[in-house]
N, CA, C and O atoms as CSV, one atom per row, in Angstrom:
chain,resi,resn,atom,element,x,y,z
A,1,UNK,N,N,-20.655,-15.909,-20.439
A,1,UNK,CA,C,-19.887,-16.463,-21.534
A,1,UNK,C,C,-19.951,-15.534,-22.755
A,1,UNK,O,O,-19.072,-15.335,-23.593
A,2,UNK,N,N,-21.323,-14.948,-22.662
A,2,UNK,CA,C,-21.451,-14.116,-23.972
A,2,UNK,C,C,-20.117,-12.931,-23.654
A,2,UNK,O,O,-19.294,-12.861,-24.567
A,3,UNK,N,N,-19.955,-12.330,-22.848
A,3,UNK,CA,C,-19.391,-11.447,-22.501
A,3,UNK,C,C,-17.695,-11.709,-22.906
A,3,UNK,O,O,-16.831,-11.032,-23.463
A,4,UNK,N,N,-17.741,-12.773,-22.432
A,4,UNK,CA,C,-16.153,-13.251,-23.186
A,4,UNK,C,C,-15.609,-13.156,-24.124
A,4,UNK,O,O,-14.526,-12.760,-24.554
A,5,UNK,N,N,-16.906,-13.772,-24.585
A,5,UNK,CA,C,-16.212,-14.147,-26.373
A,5,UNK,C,C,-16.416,-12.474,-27.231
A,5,UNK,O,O,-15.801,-12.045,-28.207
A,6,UNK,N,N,-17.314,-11.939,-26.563
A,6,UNK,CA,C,-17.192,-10.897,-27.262
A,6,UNK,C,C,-16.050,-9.618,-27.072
A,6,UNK,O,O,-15.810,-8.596,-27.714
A,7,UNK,N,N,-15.349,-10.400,-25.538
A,7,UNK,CA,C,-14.015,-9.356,-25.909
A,7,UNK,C,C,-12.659,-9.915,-25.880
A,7,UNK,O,O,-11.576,-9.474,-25.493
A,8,UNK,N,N,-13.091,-11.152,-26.469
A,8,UNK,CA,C,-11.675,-11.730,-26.474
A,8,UNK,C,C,-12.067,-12.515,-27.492
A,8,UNK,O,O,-13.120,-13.139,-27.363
A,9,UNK,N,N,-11.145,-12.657,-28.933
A,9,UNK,CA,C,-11.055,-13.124,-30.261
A,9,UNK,C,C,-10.508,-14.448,-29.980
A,9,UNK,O,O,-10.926,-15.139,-30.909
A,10,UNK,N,N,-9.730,-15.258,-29.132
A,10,UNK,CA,C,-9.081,-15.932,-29.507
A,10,UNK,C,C,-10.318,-17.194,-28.525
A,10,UNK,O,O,-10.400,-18.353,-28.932
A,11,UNK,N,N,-10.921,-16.855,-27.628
A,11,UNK,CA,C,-12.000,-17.241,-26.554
A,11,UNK,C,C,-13.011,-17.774,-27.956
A,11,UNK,O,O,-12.992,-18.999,-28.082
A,12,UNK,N,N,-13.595,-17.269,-28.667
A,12,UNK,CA,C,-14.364,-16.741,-29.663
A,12,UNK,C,C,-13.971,-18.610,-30.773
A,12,UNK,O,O,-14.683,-19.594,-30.977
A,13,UNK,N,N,-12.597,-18.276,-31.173
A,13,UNK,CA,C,-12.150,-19.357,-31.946
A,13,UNK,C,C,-11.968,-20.552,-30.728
A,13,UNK,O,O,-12.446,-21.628,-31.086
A,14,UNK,N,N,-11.554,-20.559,-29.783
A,14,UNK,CA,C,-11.708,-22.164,-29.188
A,14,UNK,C,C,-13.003,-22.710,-28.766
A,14,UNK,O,O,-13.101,-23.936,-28.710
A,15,UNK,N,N,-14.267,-21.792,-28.385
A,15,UNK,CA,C,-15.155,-21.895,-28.001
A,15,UNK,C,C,-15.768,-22.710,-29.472
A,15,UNK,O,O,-16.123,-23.887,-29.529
A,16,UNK,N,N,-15.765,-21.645,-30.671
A,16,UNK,CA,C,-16.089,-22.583,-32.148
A,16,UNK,C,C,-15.175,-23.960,-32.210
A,16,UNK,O,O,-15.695,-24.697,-33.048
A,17,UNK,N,N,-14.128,-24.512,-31.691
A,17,UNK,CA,C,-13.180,-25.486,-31.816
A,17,UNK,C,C,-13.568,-26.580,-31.044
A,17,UNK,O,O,-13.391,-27.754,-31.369
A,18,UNK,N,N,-14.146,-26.152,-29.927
A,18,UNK,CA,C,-14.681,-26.975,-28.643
A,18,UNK,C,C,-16.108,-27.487,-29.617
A,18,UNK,O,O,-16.225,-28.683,-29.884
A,19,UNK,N,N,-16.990,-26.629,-30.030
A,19,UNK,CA,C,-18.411,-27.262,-30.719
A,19,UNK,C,C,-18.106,-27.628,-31.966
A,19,UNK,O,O,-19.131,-28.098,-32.459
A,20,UNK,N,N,-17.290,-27.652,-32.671
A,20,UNK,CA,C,-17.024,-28.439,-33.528
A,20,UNK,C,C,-16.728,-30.088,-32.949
A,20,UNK,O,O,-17.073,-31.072,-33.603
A,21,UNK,N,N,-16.094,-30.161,-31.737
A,21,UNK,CA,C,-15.015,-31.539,-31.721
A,21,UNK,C,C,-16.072,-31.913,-31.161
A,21,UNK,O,O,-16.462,-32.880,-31.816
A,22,UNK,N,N,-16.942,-31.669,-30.129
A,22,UNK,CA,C,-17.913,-32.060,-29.461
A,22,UNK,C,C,-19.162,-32.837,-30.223
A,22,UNK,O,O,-19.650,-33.904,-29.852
A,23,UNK,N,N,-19.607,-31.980,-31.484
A,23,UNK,CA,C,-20.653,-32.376,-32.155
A,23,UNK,C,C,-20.160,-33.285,-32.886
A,23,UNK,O,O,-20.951,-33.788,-33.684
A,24,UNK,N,N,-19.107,-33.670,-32.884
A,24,UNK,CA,C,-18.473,-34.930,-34.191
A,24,UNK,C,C,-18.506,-36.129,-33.355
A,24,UNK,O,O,-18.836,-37.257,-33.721
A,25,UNK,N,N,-18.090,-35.723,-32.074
A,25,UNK,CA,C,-18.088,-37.009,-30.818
A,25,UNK,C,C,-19.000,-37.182,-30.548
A,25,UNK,O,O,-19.134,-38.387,-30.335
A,26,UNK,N,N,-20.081,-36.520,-30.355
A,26,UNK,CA,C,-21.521,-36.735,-30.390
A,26,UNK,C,C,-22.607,-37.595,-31.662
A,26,UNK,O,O,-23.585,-38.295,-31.401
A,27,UNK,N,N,-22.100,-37.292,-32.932
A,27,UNK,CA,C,-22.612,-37.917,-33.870
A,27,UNK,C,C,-21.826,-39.130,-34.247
A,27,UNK,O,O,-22.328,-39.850,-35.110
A,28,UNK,N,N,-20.498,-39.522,-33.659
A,28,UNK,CA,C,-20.532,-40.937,-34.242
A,28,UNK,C,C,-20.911,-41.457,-32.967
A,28,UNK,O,O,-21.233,-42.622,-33.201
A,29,UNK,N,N,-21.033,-41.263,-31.897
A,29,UNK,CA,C,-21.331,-42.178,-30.698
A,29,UNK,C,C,-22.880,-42.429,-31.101
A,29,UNK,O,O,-23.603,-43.304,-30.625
A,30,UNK,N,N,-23.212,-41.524,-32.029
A,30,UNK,CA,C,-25.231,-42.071,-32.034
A,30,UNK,C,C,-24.687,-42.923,-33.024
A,30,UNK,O,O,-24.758,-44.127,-32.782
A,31,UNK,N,N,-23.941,-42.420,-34.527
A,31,UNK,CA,C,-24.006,-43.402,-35.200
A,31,UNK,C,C,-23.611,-44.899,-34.636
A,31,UNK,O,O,-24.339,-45.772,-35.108
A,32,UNK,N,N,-22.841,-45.259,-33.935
A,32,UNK,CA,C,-22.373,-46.268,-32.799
A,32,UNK,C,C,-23.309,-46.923,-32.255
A,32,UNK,O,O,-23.292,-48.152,-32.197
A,33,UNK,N,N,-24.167,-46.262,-31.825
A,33,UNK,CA,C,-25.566,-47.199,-30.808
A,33,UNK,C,C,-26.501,-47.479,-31.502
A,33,UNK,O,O,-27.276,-48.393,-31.217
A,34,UNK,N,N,-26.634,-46.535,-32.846
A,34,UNK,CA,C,-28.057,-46.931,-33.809
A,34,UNK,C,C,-28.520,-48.324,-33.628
A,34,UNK,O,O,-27.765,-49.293,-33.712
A,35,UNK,N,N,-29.664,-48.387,-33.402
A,35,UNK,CA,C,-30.031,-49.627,-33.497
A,35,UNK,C,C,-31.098,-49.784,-34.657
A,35,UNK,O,O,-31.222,-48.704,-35.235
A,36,UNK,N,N,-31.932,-50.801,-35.203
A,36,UNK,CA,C,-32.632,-50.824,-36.683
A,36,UNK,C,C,-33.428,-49.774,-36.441
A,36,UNK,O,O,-33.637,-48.824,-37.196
A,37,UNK,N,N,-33.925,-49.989,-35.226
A,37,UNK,CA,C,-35.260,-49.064,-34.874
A,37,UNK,C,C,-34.973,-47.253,-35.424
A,37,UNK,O,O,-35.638,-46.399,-36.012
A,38,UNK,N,N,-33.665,-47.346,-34.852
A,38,UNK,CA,C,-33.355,-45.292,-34.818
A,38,UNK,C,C,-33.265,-44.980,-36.571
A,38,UNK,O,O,-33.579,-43.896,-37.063
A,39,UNK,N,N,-32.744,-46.232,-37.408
A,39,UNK,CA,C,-32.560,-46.380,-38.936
A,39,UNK,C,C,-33.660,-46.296,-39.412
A,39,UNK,O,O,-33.615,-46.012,-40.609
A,40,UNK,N,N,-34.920,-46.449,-38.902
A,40,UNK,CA,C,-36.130,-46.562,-40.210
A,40,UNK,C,C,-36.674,-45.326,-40.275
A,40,UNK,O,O,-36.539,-44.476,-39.395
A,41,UNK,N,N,-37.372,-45.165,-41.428
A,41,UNK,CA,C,-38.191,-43.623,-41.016
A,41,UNK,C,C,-39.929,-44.077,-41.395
A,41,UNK,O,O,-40.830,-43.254,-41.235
């Protein structure tokens, strides 16, 4: 994969596009399940 992105620019920007959308779907699905317990510190 490293090899990709480093010779192809546009590989480079969807790969950053893909971990962007991913980590947002990822953080409201936790925010979603929180339960009191995951809320306290």
């Amino acid at each position: 994969m490293i090899d990709l992105i480093s010779r192809h620019q546009k590989a480079t920007q969807d790969y950053l596009e893909y971990r962007r959308e991913l980590e947002g779907m990822t953080a409201d699905l936790a925010a979603r399940r929180a339960t009191r317990f995951d809320t306290t510190c």
